[in-house]
N, C-alpha and C positions, 0 to 999 in steps of 0.2 A: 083074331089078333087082339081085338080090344077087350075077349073074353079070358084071355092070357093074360092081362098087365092087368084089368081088375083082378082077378085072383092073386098075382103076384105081389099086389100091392097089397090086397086084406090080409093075408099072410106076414108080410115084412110089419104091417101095421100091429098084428095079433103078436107074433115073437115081440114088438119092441115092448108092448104091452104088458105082456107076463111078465117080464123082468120085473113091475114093479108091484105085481102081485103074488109072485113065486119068487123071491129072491133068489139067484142061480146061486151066490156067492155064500158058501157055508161059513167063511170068514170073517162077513160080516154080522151074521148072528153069533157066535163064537165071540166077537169082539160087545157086541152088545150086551152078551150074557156078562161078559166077564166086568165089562164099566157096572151091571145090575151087581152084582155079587160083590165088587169092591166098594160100592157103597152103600149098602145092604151091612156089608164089614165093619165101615169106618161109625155107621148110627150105632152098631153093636148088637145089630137085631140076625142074630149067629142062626135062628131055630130057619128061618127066610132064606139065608144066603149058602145052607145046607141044601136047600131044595135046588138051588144053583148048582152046585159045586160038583155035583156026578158028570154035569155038561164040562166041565172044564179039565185042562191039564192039571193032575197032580203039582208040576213046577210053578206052573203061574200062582195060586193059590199058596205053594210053601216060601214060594220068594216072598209074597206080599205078608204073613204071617211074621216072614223071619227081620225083615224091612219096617214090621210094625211095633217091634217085642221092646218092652221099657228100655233094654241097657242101646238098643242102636236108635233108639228117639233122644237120649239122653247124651250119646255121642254125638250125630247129627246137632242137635242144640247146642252143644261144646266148639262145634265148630263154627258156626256159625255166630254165635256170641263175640270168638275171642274177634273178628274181624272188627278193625276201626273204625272204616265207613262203613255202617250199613245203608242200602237204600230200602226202598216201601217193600220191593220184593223180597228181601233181605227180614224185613220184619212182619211180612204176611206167612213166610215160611216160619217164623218162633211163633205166633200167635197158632197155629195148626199143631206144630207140634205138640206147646203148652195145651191145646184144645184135646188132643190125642192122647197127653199124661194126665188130663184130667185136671189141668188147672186153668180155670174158665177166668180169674180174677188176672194173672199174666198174662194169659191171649187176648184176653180184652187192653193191657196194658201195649201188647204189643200193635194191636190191629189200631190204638189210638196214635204210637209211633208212625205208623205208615202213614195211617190218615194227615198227619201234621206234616210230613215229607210232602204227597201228594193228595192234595184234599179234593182236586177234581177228576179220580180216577174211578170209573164205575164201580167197578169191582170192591175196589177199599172203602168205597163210602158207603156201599153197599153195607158190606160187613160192620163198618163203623156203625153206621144207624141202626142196625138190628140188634147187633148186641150190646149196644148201649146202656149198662144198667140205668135204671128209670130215677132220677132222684129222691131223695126221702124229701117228705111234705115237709113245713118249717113243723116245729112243737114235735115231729116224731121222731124217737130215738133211731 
């Protein structure tokens, strides 16, 4: 009897175990691949997120292309501008976009908006401090 419930128990021990050496869940890699791929995307390092992209649905991949394309960044920012309150969220989403059309001088404008809204929020200050352009010395143009 006791040689019955050790064994049942190294078993139930061994299955719990593999779970986290053989992940069962193919959904979960699926999802992992595709968070690698979309930010693989957004650096713009394309030659990387190709070696991805066979793993993936054709839809996830054309949504996020078609979601990324200058005229629906320049919409989305349209929308968002015309609003009268913004809060820090509000202007951590202009500074990505701005970052995403490639104008690093307005995302930095924007991400210092948020910052001034909420200045003890991780995440904003985060970005605030890093991208900070660095001051010019005195006497340098």
């Amino acid at each position: 009897m006791k040689k019955i419930f050790f064994i049942s128990l190294l078993i139930w021990t061994i299955l719990i175990n593999a779970q986290k050496i053989w992940p069962i869940s193919k959904g979960e890699r699926y999802y992992q691949n595709l968070q690698k791929w979309y930010l693989l995307a957004n650096k713009g390092d394309w030659q990387e997120a190709k070696k991805i992209e066979s793993k993936l649905k054709r839809e996830d991949v054309e949504n996020f292309i078609k979601e990324n394309k200058e005229e629906e960044l320049k919409r989305k920012l349209n929308q968002i501008i015309i609003k009268k309150m913004k809060n820090a969220d509000d202007w951590m989403e202009i500074a990505v976009i701005y970052y995403r059309l490639k104008n690093q001088e307005k995302a930095f404008e924007a991400i210092e908006s948020a910052h001034h809204l909420d200045p003890i929020r991780e995440d904003i200050s985060k970005n605030y401090f890093t991208f900070r352009p660095s001051p010019t010395p005195p006497g340098q143009p």
